[in-house]
C-alpha positions in Angstrom: 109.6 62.3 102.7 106.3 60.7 104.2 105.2 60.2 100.3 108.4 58.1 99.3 107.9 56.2 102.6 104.4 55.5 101.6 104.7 54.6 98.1 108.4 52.7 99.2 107.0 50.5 101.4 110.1 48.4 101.7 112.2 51.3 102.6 111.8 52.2 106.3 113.4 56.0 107.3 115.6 54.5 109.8 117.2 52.7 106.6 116.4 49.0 106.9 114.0 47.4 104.3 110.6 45.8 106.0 107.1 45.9 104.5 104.9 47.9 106.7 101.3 46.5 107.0 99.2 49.6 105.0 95.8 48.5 105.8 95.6 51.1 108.6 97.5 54.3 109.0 100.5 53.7 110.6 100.7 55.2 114.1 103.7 57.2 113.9 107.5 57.3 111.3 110.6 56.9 113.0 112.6 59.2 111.2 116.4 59.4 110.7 116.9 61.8 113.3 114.7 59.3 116.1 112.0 62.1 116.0 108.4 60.2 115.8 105.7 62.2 113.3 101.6 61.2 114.2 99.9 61.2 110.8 96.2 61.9 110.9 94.1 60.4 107.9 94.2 63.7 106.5 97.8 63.6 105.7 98.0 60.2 104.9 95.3 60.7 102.1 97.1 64.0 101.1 100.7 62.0 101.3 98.9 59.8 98.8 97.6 62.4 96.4 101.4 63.5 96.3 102.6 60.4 94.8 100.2 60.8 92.0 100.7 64.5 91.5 104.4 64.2 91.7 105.1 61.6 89.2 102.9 63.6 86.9 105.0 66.4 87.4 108.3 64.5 87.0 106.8 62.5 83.9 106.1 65.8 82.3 109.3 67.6 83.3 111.2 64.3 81.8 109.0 63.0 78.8 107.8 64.8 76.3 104.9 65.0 73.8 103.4 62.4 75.7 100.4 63.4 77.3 98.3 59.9 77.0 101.1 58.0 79.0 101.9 60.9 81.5 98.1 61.2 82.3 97.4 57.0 82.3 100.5 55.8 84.3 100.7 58.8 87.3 96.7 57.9 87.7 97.1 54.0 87.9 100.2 54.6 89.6 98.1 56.5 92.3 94.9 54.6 92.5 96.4 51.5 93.0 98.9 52.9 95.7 95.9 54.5 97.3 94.7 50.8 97.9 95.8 49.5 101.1 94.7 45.8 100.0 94.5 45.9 96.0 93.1 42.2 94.6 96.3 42.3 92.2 99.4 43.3 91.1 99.1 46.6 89.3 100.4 45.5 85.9 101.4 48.5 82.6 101.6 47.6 79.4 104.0 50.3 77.6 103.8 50.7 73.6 104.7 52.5 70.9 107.5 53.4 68.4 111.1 53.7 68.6 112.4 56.4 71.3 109.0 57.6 72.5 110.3 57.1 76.0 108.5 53.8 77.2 111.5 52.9 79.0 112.2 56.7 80.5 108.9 56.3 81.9 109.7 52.8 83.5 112.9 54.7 84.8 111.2 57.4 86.1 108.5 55.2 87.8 111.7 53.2 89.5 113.0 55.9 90.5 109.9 58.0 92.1 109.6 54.8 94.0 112.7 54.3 95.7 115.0 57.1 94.7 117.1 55.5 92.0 115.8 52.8 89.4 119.1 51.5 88.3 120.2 50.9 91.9 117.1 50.2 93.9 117.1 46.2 94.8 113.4 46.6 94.5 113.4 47.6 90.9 114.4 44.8 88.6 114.8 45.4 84.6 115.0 42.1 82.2 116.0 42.5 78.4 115.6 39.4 76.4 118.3 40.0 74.6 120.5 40.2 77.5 119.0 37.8 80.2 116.9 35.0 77.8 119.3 34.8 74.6 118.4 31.3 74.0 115.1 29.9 72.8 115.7 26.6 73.1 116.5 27.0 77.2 112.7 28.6 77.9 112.1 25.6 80.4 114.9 26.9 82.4 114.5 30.5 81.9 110.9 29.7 83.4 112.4 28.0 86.7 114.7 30.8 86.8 112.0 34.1 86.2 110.0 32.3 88.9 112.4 31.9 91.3 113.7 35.5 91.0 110.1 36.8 91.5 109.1 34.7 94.1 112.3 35.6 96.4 112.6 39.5 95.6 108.6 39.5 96.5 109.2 37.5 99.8 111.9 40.6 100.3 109.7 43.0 99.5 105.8 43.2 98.3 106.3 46.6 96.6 108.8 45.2 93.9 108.4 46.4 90.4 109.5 44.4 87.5 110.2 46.0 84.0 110.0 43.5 81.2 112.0 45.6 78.0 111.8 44.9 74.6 108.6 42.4 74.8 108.9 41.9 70.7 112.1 39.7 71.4 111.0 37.6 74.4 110.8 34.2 73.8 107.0 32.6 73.2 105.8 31.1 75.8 108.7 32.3 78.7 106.0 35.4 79.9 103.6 33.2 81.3 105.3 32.0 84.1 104.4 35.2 85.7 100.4 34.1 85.3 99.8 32.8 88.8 101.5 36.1 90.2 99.3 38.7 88.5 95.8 37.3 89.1 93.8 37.5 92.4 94.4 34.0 93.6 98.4 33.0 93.8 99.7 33.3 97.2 103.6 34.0 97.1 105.2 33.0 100.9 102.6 34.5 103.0 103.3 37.8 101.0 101.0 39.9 100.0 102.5 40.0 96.4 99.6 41.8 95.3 100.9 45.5 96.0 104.0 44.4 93.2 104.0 46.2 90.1 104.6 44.9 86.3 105.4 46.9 83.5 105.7 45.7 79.9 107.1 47.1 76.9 106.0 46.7 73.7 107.4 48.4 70.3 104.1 48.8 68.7 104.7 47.4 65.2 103.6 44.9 63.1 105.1 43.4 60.2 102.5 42.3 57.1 103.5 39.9 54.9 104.0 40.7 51.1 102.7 43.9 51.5 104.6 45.9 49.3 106.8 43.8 46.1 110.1 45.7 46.3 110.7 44.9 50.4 110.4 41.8 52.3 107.6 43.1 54.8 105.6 46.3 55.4 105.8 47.7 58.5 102.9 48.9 60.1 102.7 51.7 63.5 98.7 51.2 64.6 99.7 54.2 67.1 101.7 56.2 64.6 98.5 56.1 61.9 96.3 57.3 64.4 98.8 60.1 65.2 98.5 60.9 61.7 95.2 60.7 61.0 94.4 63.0 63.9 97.2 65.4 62.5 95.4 65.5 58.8 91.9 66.2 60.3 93.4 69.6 61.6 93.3 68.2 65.9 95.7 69.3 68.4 97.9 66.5 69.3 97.0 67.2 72.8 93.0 66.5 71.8 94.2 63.1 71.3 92.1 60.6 73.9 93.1 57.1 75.3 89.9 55.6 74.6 90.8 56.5 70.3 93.7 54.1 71.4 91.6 51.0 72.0 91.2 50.1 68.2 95.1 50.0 68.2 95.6 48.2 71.4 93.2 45.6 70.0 95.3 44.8 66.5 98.4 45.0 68.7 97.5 42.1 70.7 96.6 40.0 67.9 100.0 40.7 66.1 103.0 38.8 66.7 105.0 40.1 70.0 106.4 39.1 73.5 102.7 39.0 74.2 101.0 37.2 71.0 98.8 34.1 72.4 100.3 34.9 76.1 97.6 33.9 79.1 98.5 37.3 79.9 96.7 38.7 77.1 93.7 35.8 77.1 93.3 36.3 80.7 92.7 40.6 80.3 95.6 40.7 83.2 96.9 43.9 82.1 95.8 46.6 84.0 96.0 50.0 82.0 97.4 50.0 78.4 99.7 52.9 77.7 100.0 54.4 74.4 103.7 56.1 72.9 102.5 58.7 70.6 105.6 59.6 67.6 107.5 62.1 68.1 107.9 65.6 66.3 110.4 67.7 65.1 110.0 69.9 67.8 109.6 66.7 70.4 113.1 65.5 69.4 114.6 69.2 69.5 113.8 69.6 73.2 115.9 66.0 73.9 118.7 67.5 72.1 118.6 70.8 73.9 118.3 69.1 77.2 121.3 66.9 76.2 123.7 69.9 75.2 122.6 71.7 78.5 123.6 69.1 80.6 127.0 69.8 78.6 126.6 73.8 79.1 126.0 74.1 75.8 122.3 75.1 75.5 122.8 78.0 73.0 124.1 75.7 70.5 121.2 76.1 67.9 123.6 75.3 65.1 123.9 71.4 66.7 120.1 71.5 67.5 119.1 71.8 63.6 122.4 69.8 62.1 120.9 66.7 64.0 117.6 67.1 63.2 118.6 67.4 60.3 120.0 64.0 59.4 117.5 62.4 61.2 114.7 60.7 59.0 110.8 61.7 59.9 108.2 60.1 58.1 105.7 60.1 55.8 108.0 60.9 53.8 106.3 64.3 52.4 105.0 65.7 55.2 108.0 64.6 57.8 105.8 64.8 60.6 106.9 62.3 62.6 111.0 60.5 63.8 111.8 57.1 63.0 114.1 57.0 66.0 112.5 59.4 68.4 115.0 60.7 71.3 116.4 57.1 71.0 119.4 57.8 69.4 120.0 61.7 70.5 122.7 61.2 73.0 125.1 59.3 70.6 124.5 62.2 68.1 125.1 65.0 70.7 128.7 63.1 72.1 129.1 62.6 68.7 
């Protein structure tokens, strides 16, 4: 309880939404039942190592074969609550191939937070797709993104904002949110700096003439160094986040939500956070967790007849899914 009161600053216990000022401890928690708890530093500093410890634990219980991501975002996630005053927004940047669980991991952040990610009004999701359709209307897209931000961070400074599908956002439409991730934009008074951003990428890029028979070749800097780790005979596990850095930098010189953002030029993206590919045996446990939720978690006929169909590439060595765990609960109900 005390950790989701210290991580959900805009949820007080008694049920009303505030922002509590965390530069000291605070004296006491009313709590539902009007019984007032004294936290010593002690257990405030524990309360915080809870909130990093916990979403590890949920990560791992939730995601799989993602070690790098599990590791990267419960650590940031806990640092940066740990600040009382941080100097900026904590800001993610989620990537990798298809069904890897970026946006899980979004979800599960969300909902460590404030209990529920799809229903918490401090957790707000935007798909291109789905809220910025139209190039052509980026001008008022911008006057629109602002807005929103501005007035959910004057309701609460602990908002979290999860920008899907980055590869389809408009150019240009992402920097709006410049002044509000630096050190220097003041937002109302607010101190906007304890909000937290989280982008996600699908880590691919498309070369040009590549290959005579198709009209691009498509190219997972992630996925090769999956591979390439696989073929010298290393643990997946073994795998480090500084190996990633080589991928992160081709990434963001390849054309996504991101290409040529200030963003980007301005380094204000705190902690990039790789997707490794996932196995055979990554995608079996997301079936099997689907058919138990259905009481059916003997089925080990279903388990192989989806696998299966489903394509793994290279194509010789079928190491890793095309689709991930993306498209596993269609094929179960199916």
């Amino acid at each position: 309880m005390f950790a989701l009161y210290l991580a959900s600053s805009c949820l007080s216990l008694s049920g009303e939404f505030e922002e509590p000022e965390l530069k000291s401890i605070p004296p006491s928690i009313q709590s539902r039942d009007n019984v007032n708890v004294e936290l010593s530093q002690s257990t405030y500093s524990l309360c915080l190592y809870v909130i990093g410890v916990g979403l590890e634990l949920e990560l791992y219980r939730n995601v799989y074969g993602q070690h790098l991501a599990q590791e990267a975002v419960s650590e940031a996630l806990a640092e940066f609550i740990n600040d009382a005053s941080p100097e900026k927004p904590l800001v993610l940047s989620f990537h990798g191939s298809s069904g890897t669980g970026k946006t899980l991991v979004s979800w599960l952040l969300g909902r460590y937070l404030y209990g529920s990610a799809k229903t918490s009004p401090h957790v707000h999701q935007f798909i291109p797709t789905l809220h910025f359709p139209y190039p052509h209307r980026v001008p008022q897209y911008k006057k629109e993104l602002k807005a929103w931000v501005e007035g959910n961070l004057t309701a609460c400074a602990r908002s979290v904002f999860v920008f899907d599908e980055m590869d389809k956002m408009p150019p240009g439409l992402i920097d709006v949110l410049v002044p509000f991730l630096g050190s220097s934009h003041v937002v109302y008074q607010t101190n906007y700096r304890k909000a937290i951003y989280v982008f996600i990428r699908l880590s691919v890029i498309h070369l040009e003439g590549e290959i005579d028979s198709k009209p691009f070749r498509t190219f997972f800097p992630i996925n090769r160094l999956a591979l390439e780790a696989r073929q010298a005979g290393r643990d997946r596990e073994e795998i480090l986040l500084d190996e990633m850095e080589e991928a992160q930098a081709v990434f963001n010189k390849s054309c996504n939500g991101l290409y040529h953002s200030e963003i980007i030029q301005e380094k204000l993206v705190d902690s990039f956070v790789p997707f490794l590919p996932l196995t055979r045996c990554h995608v079996e446990r997301c079936i099997r967790r689907e058919l138990c939720l259905r009481g059916q978690c003997h089925r080990r006929d279903i388990i192989e007849a989806i696998t299966g169909a489903m394509t793994f590439s290279p194509e010789r060595e079928r190491l890793f899914s095309h689709s991930g765990c993306k498209t596993v609960p269609a094929k179960v109900n199916y």
